[in-house]
C-alpha positions, 0 to 999 in steps of 0.5 A, spaced: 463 292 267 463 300 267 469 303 272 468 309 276 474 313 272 478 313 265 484 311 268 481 305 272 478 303 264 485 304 261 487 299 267 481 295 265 483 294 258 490 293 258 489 287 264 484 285 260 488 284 254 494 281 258 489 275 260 487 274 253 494 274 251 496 269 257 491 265 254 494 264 247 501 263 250 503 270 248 508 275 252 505 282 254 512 285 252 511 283 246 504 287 245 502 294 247 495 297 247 492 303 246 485 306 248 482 312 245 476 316 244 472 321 239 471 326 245 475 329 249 472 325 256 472 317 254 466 317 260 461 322 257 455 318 254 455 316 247 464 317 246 466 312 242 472 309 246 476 303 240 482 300 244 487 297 239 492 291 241 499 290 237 502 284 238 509 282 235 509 274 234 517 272 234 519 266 230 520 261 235 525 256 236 531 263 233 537 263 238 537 270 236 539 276 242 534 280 244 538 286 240 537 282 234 529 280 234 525 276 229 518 277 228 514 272 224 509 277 224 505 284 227 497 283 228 493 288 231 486 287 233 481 294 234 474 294 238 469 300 239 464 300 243 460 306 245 459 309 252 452 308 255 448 314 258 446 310 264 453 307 269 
């Protein structure tokens, strides 16, 4: 669903990403989305705008402390779509 304004995209995105993740089980402190655009306005029609999710996977089951973190691994996933002319 298109938004109104940049800011309640990037909003729409991030809640979107957090969902995903609660679905597989993983913590949103361990991710970060960024949101960027090839145009200096992300709501003009036909900017491409690519969010990009990171995701530290910790080992499970480590009785480490929060100061001393074990990742099984990083995953990044990118999608793009292009800005339609009619909103």
């Amino acid at each position: 669903m298109a938004q109104p304004d940049e800011a309640s995209g990037r909003a729409a995105a991030e809640q979107a990403a957090v969902l995903a993740l609660a679905d597989y089980g993983h913590s949103v402190e361990n991710a970060r989305v960024e949101v960027s655009c090839d145009r200096g306005n992300c709501m003009a029609a036909g900017s491409a705008v690519t969010v990009t999710v990171h995701l530290s996977v910790p080992l499970p089951f480590v009785p480490f402390s929060k100061a001393f973190r074990l990742n099984a691994s990083q995953l990044h996933a990118t999608a793009t779509q292009i800005v339609g002319r009619f909103r």
